[in-house]
C-alpha positions in Angstrom: 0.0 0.0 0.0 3.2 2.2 -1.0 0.5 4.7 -3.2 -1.7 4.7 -0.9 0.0 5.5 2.1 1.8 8.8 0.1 -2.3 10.4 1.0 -1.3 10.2 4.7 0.3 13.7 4.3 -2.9 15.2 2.7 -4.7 14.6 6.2 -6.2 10.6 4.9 -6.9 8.2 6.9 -9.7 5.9 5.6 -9.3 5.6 1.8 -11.8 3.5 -0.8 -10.2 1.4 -3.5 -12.2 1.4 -6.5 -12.4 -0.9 -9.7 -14.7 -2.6 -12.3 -15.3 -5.3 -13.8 -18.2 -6.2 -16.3 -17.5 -3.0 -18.5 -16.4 -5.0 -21.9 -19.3 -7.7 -21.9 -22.1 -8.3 -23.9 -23.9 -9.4 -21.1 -25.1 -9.3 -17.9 -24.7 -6.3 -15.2 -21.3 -3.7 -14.9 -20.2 -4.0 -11.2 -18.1 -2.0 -9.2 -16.2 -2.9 -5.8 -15.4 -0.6 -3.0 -12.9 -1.7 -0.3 -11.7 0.7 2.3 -8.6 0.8 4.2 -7.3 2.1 7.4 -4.2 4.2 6.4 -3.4 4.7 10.5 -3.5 0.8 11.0 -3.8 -1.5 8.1 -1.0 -3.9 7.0 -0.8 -5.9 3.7 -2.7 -8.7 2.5 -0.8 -12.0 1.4 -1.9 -13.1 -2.2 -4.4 -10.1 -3.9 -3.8 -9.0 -6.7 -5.7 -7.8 -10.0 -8.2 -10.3 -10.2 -7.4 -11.0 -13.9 -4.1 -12.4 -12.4 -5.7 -14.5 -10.1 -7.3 -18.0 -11.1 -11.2 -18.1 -10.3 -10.6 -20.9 -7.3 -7.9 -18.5 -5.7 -10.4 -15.4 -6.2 -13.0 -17.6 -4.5 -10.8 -17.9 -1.8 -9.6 -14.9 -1.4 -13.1 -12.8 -1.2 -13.9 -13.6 2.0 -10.2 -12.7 3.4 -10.5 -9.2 1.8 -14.4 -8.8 3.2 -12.8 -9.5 6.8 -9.4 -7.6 6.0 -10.9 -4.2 4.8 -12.4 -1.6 7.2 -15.5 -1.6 4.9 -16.4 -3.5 1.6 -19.5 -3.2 -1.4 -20.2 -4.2 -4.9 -22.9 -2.1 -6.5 -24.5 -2.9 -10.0 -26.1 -1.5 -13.1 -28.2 -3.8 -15.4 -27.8 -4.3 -19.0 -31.0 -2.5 -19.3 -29.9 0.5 -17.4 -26.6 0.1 -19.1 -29.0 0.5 -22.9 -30.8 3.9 -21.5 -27.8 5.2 -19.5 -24.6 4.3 -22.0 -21.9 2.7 -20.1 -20.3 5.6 -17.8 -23.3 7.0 -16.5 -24.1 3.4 -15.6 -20.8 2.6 -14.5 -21.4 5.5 -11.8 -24.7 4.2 -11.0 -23.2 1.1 -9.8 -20.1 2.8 -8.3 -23.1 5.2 -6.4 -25.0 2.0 -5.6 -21.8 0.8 -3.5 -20.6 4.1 -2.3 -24.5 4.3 -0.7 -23.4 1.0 1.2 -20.4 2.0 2.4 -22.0 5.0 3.7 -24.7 3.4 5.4 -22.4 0.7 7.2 -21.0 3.8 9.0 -17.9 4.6 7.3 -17.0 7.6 5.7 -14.0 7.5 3.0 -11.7 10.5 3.0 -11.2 10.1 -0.7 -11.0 7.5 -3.4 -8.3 6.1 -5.2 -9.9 4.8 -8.8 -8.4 2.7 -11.6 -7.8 3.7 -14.7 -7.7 7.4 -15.9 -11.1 8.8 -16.3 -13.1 10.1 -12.7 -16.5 8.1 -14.1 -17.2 7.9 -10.0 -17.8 11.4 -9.3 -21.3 12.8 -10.2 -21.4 15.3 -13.8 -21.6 18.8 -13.6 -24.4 20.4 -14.1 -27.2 18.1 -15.4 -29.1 18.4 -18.1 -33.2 17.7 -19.5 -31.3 14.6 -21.0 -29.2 13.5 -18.1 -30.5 10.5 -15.9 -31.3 11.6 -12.5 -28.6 11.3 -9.7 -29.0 8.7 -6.7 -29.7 10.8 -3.5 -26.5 9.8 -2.2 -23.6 10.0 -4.8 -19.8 10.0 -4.0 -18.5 13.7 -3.2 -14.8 12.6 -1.9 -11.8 13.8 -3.5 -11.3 11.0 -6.3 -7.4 10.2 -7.4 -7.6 8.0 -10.3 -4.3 5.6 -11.6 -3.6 3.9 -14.4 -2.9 0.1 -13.8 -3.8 1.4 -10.0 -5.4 -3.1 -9.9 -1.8 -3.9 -10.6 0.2 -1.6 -8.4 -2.4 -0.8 -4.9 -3.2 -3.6 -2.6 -6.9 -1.3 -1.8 -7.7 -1.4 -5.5 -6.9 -5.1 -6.4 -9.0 -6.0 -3.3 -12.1 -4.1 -4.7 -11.1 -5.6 -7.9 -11.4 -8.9 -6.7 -14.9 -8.7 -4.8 -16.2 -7.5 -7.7 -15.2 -10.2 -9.6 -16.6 -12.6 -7.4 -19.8 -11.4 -6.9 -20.2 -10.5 -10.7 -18.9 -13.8 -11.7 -21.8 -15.6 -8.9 -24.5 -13.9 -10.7 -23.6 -14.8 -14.5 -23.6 -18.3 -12.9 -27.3 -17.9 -12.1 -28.2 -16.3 -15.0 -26.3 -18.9 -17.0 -29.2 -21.4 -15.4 -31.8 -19.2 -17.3 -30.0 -19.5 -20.6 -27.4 -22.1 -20.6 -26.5 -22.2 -24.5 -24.3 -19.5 -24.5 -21.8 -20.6 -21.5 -22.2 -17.7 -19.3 -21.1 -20.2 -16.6 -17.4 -19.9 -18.5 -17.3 -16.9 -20.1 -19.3 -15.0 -17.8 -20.7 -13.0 -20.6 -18.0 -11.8 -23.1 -17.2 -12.6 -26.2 -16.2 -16.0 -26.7 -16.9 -17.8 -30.1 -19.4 -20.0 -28.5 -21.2 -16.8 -27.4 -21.3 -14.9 -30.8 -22.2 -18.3 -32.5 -25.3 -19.0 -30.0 -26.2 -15.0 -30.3 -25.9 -14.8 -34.1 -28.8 -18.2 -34.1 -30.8 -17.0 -31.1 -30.5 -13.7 -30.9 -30.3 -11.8 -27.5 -31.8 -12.3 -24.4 -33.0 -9.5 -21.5 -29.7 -9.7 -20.5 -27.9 -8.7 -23.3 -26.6 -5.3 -23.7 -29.1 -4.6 -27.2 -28.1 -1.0 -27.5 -24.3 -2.6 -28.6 -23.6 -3.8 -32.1 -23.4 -7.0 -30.1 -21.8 -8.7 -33.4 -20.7 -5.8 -35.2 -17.4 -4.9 -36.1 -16.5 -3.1 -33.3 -15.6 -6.6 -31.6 -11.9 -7.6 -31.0 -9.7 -9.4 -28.9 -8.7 -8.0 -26.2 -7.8 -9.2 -22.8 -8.4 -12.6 -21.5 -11.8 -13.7 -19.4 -10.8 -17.1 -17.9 -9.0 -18.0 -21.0 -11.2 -16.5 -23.5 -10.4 -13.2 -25.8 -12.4 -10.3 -24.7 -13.8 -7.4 -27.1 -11.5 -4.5 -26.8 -14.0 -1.8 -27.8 -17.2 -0.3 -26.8 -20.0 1.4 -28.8 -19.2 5.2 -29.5 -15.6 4.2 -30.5 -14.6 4.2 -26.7 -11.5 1.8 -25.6 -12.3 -0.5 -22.8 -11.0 -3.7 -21.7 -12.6 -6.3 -18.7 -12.0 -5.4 -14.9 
């Protein structure tokens, strides 16, 4: 927690790791961890990292450890539905708001956020417009530091990264039940062969993200889900990649 301990001179003591996971799929929910650390008293956390890095029996294991190890914890959600009327940030910061609200309401109060990657998607828009969705009641207003490859290099980051993995993962496994042709069980909703080939002869379901050329050619490879290529681009040209 090298980064994250260089906020101690800015007056920070509890700080939320942020990451996501969900945003490159065709289907199912985007879902974004919290996990909050103590900078006054926490130590390190043997085997967490990114959870791409991490097979899916040792992110298993691992999710309860972080739960315990972290001074507060949430995944929030955004459907593929609200994902289709929102476009992917806005519903990226729906699900980030959706945790935030629980980390709130389980009594802790972050000092400020250290987020993946380098947009601030977390932090509410400015001014809203007619066309704007409307803002949950309780959205995140902490400073937010964002940092590339921040899942690779901050031990608060990866850890949010990996219960939001789990808990992602858990519920394309239930969904899977409802519609097991296209292997959600495996690839947990991206773009596998098997998944294009059973979209392209059944089309999509309510869980598919419609609003998406979902077999246009804005599909590439891009970085592995459990072994399988991921699509390295989103609709409206923008560059995404899974977690």
């Amino acid at each position: 927690m090298r980064h994250e301990r260089s906020f101690k001179a800015q007056g920070v003591r509890y700080l939320a790791g942020v990451d996501e996971v969900g945003r490159g799929a065709l289907a199912g929910p985007v879902s974004v961890g919290i996990a909050v650390v103590d900078l006054e008293r926490q130590k390190s956390l043997a085997g967490v990292r990114d959870s791409k890095l991490l097979a899916p029996a040792e992110r298993e294991r691992l999710e309860p450890l972080v739960r315990r190890w972290s001074v507060a914890s949430a995944v929030g959600h955004a459907s593929a539905q609200e994902i289709d009327a929102l476009g992917i940030i806005a519903a990226l910061r729906l699900a980030g708001t959706r945790a935030w609200h629980d980390i709130l309401a389980g009594g802790v109060t972050p000092d400020m956020v250290l987020l993946d990657g380098s947009h601030n998607w977390l932090s509410p828009a400015g001014q809203p417009s007619l066309f704007d969705p409307p803002v949950p009641d309780v959205a995140c207003d902490a400073p937010v530091h964002t940092k590339v490859k921040a899942d690779m290099q901050c031990l608060s980051v990866a850890a949010a990264s990996v219960i939001a993995k789990v808990e992602r993962d858990r519920t394309m496994r239930e969904l899977h039940v409802e519609y097991p042709d296209f292997g959600w069980d495996i690839n947990k909703g991206y773009a596998t062969a098997l998944h294009r080939d059973v979209l392209r002869a059944a089309g999509p379901t309510p869980y598919h993200r419609v609003s998406w050329r979902l077999l246009g050619g804005e599909l590439q490879d891009g970085e592995l889900q459990d072994g399988e290529p991921d699509p390295g681009g989103l609709p409206g040209g923008e560059d995404s990649a899974e977690d």
